[in-house]
C-alpha positions as CSV (number, residue, x, y, z in Angstrom):
1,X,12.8,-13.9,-3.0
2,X,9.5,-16.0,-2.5
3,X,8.1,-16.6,1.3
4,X,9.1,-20.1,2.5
5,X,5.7,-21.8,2.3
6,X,6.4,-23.5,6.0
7,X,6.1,-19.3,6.7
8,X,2.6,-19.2,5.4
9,X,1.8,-22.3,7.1
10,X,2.7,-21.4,10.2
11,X,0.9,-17.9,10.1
12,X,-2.3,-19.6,8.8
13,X,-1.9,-21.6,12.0
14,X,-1.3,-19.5,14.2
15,X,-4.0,-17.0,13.3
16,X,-7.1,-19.6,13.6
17,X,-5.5,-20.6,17.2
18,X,-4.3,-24.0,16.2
19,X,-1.8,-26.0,18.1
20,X,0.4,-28.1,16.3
21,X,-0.8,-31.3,18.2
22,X,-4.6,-30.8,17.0
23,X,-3.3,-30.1,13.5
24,X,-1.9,-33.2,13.5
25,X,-5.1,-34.6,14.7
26,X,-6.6,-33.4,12.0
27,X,-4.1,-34.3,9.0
28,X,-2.4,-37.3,10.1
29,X,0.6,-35.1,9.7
30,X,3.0,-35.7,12.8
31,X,3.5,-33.2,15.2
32,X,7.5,-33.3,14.5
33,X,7.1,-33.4,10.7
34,X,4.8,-30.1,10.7
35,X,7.4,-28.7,12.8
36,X,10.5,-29.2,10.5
37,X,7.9,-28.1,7.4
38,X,7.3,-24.3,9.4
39,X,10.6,-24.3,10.5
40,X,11.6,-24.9,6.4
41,X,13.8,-28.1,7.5
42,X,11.5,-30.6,5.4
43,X,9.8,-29.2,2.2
44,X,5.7,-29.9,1.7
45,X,4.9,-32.7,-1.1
46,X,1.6,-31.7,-2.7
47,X,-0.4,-33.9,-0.2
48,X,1.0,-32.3,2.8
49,X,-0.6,-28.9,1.3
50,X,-3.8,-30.5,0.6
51,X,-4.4,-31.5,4.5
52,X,-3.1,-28.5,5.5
53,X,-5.0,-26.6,3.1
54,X,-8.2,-28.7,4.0
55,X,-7.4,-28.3,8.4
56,X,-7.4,-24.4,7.9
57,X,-10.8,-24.5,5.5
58,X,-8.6,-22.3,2.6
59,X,-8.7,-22.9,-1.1
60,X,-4.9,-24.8,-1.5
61,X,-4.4,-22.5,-4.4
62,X,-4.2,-19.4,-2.7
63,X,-2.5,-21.1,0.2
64,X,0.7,-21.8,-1.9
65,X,0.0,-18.6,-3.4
66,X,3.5,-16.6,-3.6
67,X,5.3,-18.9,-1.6
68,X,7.7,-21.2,-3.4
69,X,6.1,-24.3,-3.5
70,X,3.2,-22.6,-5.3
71,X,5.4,-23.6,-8.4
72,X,5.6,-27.4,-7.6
73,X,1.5,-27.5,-6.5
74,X,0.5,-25.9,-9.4
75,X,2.3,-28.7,-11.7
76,X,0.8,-31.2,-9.8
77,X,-2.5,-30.5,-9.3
78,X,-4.1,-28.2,-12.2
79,X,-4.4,-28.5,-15.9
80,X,-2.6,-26.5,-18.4
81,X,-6.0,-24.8,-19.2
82,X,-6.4,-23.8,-15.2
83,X,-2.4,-23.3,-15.0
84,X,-3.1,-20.3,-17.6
85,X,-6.2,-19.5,-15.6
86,X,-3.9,-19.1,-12.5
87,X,-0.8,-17.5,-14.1
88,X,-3.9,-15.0,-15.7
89,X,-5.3,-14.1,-11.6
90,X,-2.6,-13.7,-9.9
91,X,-1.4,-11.7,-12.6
92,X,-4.3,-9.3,-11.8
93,X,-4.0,-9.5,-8.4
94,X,-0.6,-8.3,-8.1
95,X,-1.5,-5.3,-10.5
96,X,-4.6,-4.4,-8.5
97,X,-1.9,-4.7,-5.2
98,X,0.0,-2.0,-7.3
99,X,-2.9,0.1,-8.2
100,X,-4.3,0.7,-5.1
101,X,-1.0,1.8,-3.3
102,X,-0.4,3.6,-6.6
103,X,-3.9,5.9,-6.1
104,X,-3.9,6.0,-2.3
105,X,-0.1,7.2,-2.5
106,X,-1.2,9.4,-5.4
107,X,-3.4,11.3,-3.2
108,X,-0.8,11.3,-0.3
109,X,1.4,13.4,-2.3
110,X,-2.3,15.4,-3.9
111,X,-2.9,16.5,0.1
112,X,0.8,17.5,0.7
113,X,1.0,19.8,-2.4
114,X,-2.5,21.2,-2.1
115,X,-1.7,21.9,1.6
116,X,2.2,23.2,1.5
117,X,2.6,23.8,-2.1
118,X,4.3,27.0,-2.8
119,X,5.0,27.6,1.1
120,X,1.4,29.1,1.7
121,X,0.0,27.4,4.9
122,X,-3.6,27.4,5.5
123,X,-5.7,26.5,8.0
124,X,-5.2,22.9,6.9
125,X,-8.4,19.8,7.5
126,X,-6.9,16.8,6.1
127,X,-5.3,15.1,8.7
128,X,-7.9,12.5,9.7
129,X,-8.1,11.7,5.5
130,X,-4.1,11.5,5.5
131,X,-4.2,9.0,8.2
132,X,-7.0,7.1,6.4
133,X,-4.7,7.2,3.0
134,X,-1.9,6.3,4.6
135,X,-3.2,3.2,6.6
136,X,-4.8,2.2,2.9
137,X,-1.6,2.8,1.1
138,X,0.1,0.5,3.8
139,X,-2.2,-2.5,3.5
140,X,-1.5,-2.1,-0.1
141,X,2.3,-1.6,-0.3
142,X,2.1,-5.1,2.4
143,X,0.2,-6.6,0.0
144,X,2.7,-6.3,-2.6
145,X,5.6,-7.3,-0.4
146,X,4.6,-10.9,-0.6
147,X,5.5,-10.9,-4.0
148,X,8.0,-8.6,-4.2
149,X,10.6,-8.6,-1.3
150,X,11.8,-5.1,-0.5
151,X,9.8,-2.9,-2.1
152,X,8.2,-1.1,1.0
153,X,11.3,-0.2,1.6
154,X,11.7,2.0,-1.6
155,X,8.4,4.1,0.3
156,X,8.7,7.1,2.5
157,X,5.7,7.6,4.7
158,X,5.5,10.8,6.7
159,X,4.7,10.6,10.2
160,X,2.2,13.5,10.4
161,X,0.5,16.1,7.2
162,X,1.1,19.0,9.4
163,X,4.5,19.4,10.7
164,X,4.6,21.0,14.3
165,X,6.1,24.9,14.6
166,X,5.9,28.0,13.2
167,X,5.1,28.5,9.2
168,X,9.2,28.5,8.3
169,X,9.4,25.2,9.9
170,X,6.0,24.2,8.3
171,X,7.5,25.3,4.9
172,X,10.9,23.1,5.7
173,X,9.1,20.4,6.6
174,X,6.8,20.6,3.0
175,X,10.2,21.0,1.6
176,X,11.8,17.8,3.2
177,X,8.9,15.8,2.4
178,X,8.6,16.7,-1.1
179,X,11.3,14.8,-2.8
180,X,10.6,11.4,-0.8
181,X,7.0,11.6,-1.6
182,X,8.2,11.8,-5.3
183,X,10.5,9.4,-5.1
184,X,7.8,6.5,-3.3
185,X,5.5,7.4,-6.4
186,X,8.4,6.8,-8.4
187,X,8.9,3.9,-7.3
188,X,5.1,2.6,-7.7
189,X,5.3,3.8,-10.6
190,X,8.0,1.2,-11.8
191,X,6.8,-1.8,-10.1
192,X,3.5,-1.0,-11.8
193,X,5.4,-1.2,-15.5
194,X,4.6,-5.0,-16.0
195,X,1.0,-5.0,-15.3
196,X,0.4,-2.0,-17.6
197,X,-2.0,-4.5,-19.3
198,X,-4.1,-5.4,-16.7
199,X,-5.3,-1.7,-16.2
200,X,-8.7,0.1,-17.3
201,X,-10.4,3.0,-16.4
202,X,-13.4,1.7,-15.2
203,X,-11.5,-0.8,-12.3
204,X,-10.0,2.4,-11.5
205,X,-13.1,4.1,-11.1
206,X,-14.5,1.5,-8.9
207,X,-11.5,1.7,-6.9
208,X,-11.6,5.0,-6.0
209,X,-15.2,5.1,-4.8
210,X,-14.9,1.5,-3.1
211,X,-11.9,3.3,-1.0
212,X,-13.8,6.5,-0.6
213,X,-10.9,8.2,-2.4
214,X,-13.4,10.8,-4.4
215,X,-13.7,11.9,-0.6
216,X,-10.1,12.3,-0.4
217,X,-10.4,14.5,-4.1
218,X,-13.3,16.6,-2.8
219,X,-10.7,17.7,0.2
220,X,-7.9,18.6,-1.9
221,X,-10.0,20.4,-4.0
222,X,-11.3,22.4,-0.8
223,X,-7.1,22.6,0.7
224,X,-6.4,24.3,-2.9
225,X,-9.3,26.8,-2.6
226,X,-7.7,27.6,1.3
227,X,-4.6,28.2,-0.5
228,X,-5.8,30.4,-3.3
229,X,-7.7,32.3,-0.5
230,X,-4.6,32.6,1.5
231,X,-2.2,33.4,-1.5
232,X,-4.6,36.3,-1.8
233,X,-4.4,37.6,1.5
234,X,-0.8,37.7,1.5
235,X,-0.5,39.4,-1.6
236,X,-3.3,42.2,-0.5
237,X,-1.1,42.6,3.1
238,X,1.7,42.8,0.8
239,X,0.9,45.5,-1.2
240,X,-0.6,47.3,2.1
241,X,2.7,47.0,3.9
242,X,4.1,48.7,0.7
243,X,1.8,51.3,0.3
244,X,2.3,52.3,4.2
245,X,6.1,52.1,3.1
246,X,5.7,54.6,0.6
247,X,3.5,56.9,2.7
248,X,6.3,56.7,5.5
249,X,9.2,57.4,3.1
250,X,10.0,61.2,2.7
């Protein structure tokens, strides 16, 4: 389902502080008519987006972009040459919309399983990166709402990286996560499918430094070394505990 373009209108509006009274100051467009056009009683002719577009100083383009009249403007105002131009950007945009949730989410689950994987808990650092991640990963998942209605809902966000209690709730919570964090990549995954094309390893590359997410790598690198460390423990008190076992037997 496409956003009603008196929607986009309307937030455009509100967000540069614009009454409805000095838009029609501006336009020519009456104050009732610009009313039923937000409120999706009366649908925008090309011209109507134009003034609009032209009153809120954005490219007209992007202002239908998504919404459905973008359909209609794009018939009316650009050449088949710039239609295919148009069909090609937006194309990209929705895959790099896709491709960042897809690596910020990527490293969501990348800080769970270095922290919790196996049920050893170590001292864990990560939170402040999670909360970083996660505030990308929503921007990016919002991003790609516009254009396809209900599919943050298909994505599990977990509150908080460290679950609160001892380490049996720790390992519970890990274990609760786990499968919804699968299941949102999944998902990403999927919605990613169509836009295979527009993918390459360099954009990649320059998305991951541009979001600082080689940061995020150098952390689970460091959380998986933790682990190792505390895997080792645990085996060595292990082994002690067994030794004093056998010592203690008769």
């Amino acid at each position: 389902m496409e956003l009603a373009f008196g929607e986009r209108g309307r937030e455009v509006r509100t967000k540069l502080k614009l009454s409805q009274e000095t838009v029609e100051a501006r336009t020519g467009i009456s104050q009732p008519r610009l009313s039923k056009i937000e409120n999706g009683k009366e649908v925008a002719s090309a011209d109507v987006i134009d003034k609009l577009a032209e009153a809120y100083g954005v490219d007209p383009v992007a202002f239908v972009r998504g919404t459905n009249r973008e359909a209609h403007y794009i018939a009316q105002r650009l050449q088949p040459d710039q239609r295919e131009e148009h069909a090609r950007v937006a194309r990209l945009m929705d895959a790099t919309a896709l491709e960042y949730a897809y690596l910020s989410y990527t490293r969501i689950c990348d800080l769970f399983d270095a922290a919790y994987g196996d049920g050893v808990v170590p001292a864990f650092r990560g939170e402040e990166r999670y909360i970083d991640l996660r505030e990308f990963c929503k921007k990016a998942i919002a991003a790609v709402e516009k254009f396809r209605p209900g599919f943050g809902s298909l994505i599990h966000f977990p509150d908080h990286l460290e679950p609160e209690g001892d380490d049996d709730d720790q390992l519970m919570g890990w274990e609760f996560e786990h499968p919804y964090l699968k299941r949102s990549l999944r998902a990403i995954q999927e919605a990613m499918n169509p836009y295979n094309d527009c993918y390459d390893a360099e954009s990649r590359e320059a998305m991951v430094k541009h979001y600082h997410l080689d940061m995020v790598d150098a952390e689970i690198e460091q959380l998986k070394a933790a682990r190792l460390k505390a895997e080792r423990l645990i085996a060595k008190r292990i082994e002690m505990m067994s030794k004093r076992h056998g010592d203690d037997s008769p």
